[in-house]
Every structure is written in structure tokens, then in C-alpha cells.
FIKE-383346 format. One record per residue (C-alpha): residue number from 1; x, y, z. Coordinates in Angstrom, 1 decimal. Each point is the difference from the previous one (the first is absolute). Example, Ala and Ser with C-alpha at 12.3 -4.5 7.8 and 13.67 -1.06 7.14 Angstrom:
// FIKE-383346
> 1  12.3  -4.5  7.8
> 2  1.4  3.4  -0.7
This chain:
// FIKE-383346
> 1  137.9  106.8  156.0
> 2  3.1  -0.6  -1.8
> 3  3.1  -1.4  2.2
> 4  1.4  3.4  0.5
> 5  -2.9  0.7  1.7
> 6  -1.7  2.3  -2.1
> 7  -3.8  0.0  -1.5
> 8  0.1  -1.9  -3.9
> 9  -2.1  2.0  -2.3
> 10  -2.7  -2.5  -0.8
> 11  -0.5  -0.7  -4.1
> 12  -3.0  2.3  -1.8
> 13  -2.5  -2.4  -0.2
> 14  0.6  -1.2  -3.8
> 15  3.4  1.1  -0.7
> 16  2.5  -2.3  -1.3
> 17  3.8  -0.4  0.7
> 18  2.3  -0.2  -3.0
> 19  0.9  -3.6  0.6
> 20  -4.0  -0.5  0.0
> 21  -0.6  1.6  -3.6
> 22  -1.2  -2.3  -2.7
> 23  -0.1  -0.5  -3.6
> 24  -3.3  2.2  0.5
> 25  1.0  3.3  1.4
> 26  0.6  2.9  -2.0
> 27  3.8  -0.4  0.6
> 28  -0.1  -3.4  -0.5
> 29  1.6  -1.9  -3.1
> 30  -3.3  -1.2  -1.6
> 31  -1.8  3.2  -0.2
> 32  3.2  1.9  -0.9
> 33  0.1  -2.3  -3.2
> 34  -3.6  0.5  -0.7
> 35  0.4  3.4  0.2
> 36  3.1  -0.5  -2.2
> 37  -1.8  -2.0  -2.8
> 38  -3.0  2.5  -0.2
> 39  2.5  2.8  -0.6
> 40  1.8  -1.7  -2.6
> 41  -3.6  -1.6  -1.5
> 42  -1.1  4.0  0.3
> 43  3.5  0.7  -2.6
> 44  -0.2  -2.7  -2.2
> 45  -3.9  1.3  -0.5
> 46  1.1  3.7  -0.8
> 47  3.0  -1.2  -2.1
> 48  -2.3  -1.8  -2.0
> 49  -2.9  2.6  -0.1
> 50  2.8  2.8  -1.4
> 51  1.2  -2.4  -2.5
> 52  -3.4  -0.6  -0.8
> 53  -0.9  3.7  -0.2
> 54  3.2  -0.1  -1.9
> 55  -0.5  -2.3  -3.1
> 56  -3.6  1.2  0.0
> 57  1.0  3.6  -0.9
> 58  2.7  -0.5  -1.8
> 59  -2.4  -2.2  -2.8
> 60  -3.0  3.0  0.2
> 61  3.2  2.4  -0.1
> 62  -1.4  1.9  2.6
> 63  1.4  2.9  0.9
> 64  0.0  -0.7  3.8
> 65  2.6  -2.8  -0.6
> 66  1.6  1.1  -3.0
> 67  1.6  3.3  0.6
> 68  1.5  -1.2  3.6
> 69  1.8  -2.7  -2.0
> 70  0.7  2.3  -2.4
> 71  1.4  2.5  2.4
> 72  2.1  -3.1  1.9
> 73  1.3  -0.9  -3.6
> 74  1.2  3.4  -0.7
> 75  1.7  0.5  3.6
> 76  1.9  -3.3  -0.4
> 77  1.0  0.5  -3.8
> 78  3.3  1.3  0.7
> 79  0.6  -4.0  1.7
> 80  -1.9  -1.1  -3.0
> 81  3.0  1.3  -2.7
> 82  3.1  -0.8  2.0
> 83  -0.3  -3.4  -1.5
> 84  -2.8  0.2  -2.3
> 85  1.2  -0.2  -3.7
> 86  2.6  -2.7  0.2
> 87  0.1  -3.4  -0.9
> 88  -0.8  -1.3  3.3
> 89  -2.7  2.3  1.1
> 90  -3.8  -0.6  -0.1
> 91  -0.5  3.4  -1.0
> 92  0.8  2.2  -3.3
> 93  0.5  3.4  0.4
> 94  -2.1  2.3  -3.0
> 95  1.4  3.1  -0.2
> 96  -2.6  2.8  -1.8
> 97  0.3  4.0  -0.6
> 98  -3.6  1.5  1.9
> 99  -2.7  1.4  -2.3
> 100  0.2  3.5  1.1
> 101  2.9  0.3  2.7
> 102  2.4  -1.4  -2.8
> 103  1.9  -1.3  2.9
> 104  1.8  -3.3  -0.4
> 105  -1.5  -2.9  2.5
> 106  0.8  -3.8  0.5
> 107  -2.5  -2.1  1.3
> 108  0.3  -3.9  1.4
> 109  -2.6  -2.1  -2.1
> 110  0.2  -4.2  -0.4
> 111  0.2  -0.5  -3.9
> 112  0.4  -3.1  -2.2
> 113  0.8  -1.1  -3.2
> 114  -2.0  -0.1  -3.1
> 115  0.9  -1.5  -3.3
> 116  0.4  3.8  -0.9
> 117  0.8  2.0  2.7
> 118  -1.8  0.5  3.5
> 119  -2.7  -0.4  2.0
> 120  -1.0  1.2  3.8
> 121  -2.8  -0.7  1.9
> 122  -1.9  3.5  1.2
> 123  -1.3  -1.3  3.9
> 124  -1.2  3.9  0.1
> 125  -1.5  -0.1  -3.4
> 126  1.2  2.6  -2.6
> 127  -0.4  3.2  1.7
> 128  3.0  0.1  1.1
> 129  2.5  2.9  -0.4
> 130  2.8  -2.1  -1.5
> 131  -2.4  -1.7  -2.4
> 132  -1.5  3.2  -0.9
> 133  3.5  1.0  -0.7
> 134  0.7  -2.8  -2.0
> 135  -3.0  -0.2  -2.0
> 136  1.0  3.9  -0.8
> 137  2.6  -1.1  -2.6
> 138  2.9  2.2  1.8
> 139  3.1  -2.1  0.6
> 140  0.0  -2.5  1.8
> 141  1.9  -3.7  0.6
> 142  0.0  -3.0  2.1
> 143  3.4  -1.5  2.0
> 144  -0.7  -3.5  -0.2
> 145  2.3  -2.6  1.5
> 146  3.0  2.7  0.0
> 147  -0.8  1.2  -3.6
> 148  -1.6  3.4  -1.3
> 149  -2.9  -0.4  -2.6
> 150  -1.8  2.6  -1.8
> 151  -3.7  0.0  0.4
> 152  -1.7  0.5  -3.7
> 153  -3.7  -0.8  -0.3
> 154  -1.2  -0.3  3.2
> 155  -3.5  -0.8  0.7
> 156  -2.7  -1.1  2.2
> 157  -1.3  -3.5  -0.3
> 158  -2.3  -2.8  1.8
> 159  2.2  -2.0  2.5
> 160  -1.5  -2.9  -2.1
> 161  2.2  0.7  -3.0
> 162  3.4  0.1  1.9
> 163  -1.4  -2.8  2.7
> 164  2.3  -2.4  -1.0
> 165  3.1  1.9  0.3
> 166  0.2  0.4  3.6
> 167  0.4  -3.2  2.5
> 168  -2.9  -1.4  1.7
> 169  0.5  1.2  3.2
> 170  0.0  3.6  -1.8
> 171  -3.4  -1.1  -1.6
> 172  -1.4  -1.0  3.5
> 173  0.4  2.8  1.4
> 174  -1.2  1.8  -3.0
> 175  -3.1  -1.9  0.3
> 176  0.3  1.0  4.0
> 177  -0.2  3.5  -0.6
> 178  -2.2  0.7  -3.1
> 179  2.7  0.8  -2.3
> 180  -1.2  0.9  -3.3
> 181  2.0  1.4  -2.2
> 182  3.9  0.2  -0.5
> 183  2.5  2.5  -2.3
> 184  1.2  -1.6  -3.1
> 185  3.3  1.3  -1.8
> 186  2.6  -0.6  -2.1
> 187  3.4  0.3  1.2
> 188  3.2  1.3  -2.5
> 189  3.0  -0.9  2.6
> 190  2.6  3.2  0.3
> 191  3.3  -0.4  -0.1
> 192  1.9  1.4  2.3
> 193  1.2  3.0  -1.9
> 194  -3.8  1.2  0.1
> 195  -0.8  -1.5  -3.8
């Protein structure tokens, strides 16, 4: 009996107060950071398995993994060419005329120098619609490091014999993702009446 005279409830046989739980119970610190560093073992895994999947398709250029990026690429262009083009972007901007809309189109593609012109790396190989559009001889130019260059005798080429143009990291993750070929072209620099 408690002092106020009435009956105490006696403790469930096996049940714990809070000031008796332990490193052990489900509530308890320990197994909360068990259960914390299986969840983030569990992400670190799946992260890895996607980037795995990832690189994987990208070399076979499967379609699974390619088109997704593709459609991701295409949905964040418009971020792409706010900067890409100028002299302290990563990106150039080729701008092309389609094959059979005849409708104009820029598209944000990493290009280097040559000792004649251009040269950028196809990740998606050379199906691509801009390449395709390239490769169809209508007009076409390159705005590289805030300048405009015509593209004349564009063609497609083995990585191998532009390799040496683009900085190792570029050529690592060439290697990374089975890139094999790249766009070669020389580039006649417009001035800025359009000449």
C-alpha cells in the first residue's frame, strides 16, 4: 500500500522502468545506433549498386541507362546554356538546324581544341540527334569560350585520334564510360556582323 493508503499496482513481471533501460533495449542508445549504421550501410550499398548499374550501361550503351540520362540531360538543358558558351563555362553550346523540322536548336556539348578546329567526346555514341544534324552538312557552329565558330568538315572519328586534346580527368572518365568515338571539326570563327 502506498502512504496515502491506497493498493500500489505491482510491476508486470519483466517490465522495465525508464530509469532501468539499458544500452540493450530497443529504445536504448546502442541499438538505436546499430539500427542507425545498418540503415546508412543499407544506402551507401544501393548508392553504389546504382552507380554501378550506372557506369555499366552507360559503356554497353544500353538503352535502360542511356535514354533516362538522356531524357535528364534534355530536361536540364535550358540550366546547361545559361552559362554554357562563355569563357568560363565547362560547356560549349552547338547550335545546328534539324534534318527534317528545319528548326534551329542549341545543344550543351564539352568541346576542345584541336590544332585545327574541334573535337567532342560522344558519351552516347553518334546517334544522336545533334550529331546526326551535324554530320548532315546544314549549318551549323560552335560558341566556344564566348566566340562563334563555323563548323566545316565535321566528322566522326576514334576517341584515340583526339585523346590527347582533352585533360586527363576527361580521358578517365572516357575510359570510365566506354567512350569511343568523338566529332572532329574545323572551326572558321564569325565575326560578329555574321561573316
Amino acid at each position: 500500500m502506498s502512504p496515502s493508503g491506497r493498493p500500489t499496482a505491482s510491476p508486470r513481471p519483466g517490465a522495465r522502468s525508464p530509469e532501468a533501460m539499458d544500452w540493450q533495449s530497443p529504445l536504448g542508445g546502442g541499438t538505436m545506433r546499430a539500427v542507425l549504421v545498418r540503415v546508412v550501410a543499407g544506402l551507401v550499398l544501393l548508392v553504389a549498386a546504382i552507380g554501378i548499374v550506372f557506369v555499366v550501361g552507360m559503356r554497353r550503351k544500353s538503352a535502360a541507362v542511356v535514354n533516362p540520362v538522356r531524357r535528364l540531360s534534355r530536361a536540364t538543358k535550358a540550366l546547361s546554356l545559361k552559362t554554357a558558351g562563355t569563357s568560363e563555362a565547362y560547356a560549349s553550346v552547338v547550335r545546328h538546324v534539324g534534318r527534317t523540322s528545319g528548326k534551329s536548336y542549341e545543344t550543351p556539348v564539352h568541346a576542345v581544341t584541336t590544332d585545327d578546329g574541334f573535337a567532342i567526346a560522344l558519351p552516347y555514341g553518334s546517334t544522336s540527334d545533334w550529331v546526326k544534324n551535324v554530320l548532315a552538312r546544314r549549318p551549323a557552329a560552335l560558341v566556344y569560350e564566348g566566340r562563334t565558330y563555323s563548323v566545316e568538315e565535321p566528322k566522326i572519328v576514334p576517341l584515340g585520334e583526339a585523346a590527347l586534346n582533352f585533360t586527363p580527368r576527361d580521358r578517365l572518365a572516357h575510359r570510365l564510360f566506354g567512350v569511343k568515338e568523338c566529332l572532329v571539326m574545323r572551326g572558321v570563327e564569325v565575326s560578329v556582323d555574321g561573316r
